[in-house]
C-alpha angles and dihedrals in degrees: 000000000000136000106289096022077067091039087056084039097050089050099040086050096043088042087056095051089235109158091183089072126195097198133091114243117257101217132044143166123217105200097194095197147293104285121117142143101240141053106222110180095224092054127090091219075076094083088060090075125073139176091269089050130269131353117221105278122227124251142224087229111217098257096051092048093051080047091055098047087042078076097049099094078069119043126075098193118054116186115192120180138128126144092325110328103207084068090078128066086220089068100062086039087057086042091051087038096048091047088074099063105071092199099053120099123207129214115179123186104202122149085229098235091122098051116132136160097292099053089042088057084049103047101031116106092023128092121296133180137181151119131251132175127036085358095046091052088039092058106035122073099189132356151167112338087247091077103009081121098051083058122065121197098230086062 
């Protein structure tokens, strides 16, 4: 089954009211762990740190990422996310995966601190969103070592 022979099957499914579907889903999220660079207050990577340092984050293992893109022929919306994703090498490997699939959107949640010449050349010209100033010292906790001192930890 390709792309559009799962989107007719979908509506046909959801038109009919059927909750044993047949079809494959047409949106998913890969959270590829915990592990991130920040600690943003609003953000549940938050609980891996403790006073002592960082807890052990959690891990897309191997197997549960192949079974994810195994669905990507399908799907038209593709979510990643997971502490901050271009932390791990997985991350650019789904990118590189997903691109061969036309049809298949992608929405990335990253704090951008990472960010270097490849991923600019991925993400410019497309649609960006975020906030900076008062919001931004009122969220993060700790950053990069270019503004730490900005941010205080009591914030």
């Amino acid at each position: 089954m390709n792309f559009k022979d799962n989107l007719k099957l979908q509506r046909q499914e959801f038109k009919a009211g059927k909750l044993k579907l047949k079809c494959n889903p047409s949106q998913m999220a890969i959270v590829f762990g915990t592990n991130c660079n920040l600690r943003c207050k609003m953000c549940g990577c938050k609980g891996y740190y403790t006073r002592l340092g960082l807890k052990k984050p959690s891990r897309l293992n191997q197997n549960g990422l192949k079974d994810a893109m195994s669905y990507f022929p399908y799907i038209d919306l593709l979510f990643l996310s997971g502490g901050e994703p271009l932390m791990y090498k997985e991350f650019k490997k789904t990118v590189e995966t997903a691109a061969k699939y036309p049809h298949l959107k992608l929405k990335t949640l990253t704090n951008g601190n990472l960010i270097n010449d490849f991923w600019i050349d991925k993400f410019v010209g497309k649609s960006l969103t975020g906030c900076h100033g008062k919001r931004i010292r009122k969220i993060r906790i700790t950053g990069i070592v270019a503004v730490s001192a900005i941010y205080n930890a009591s914030v």
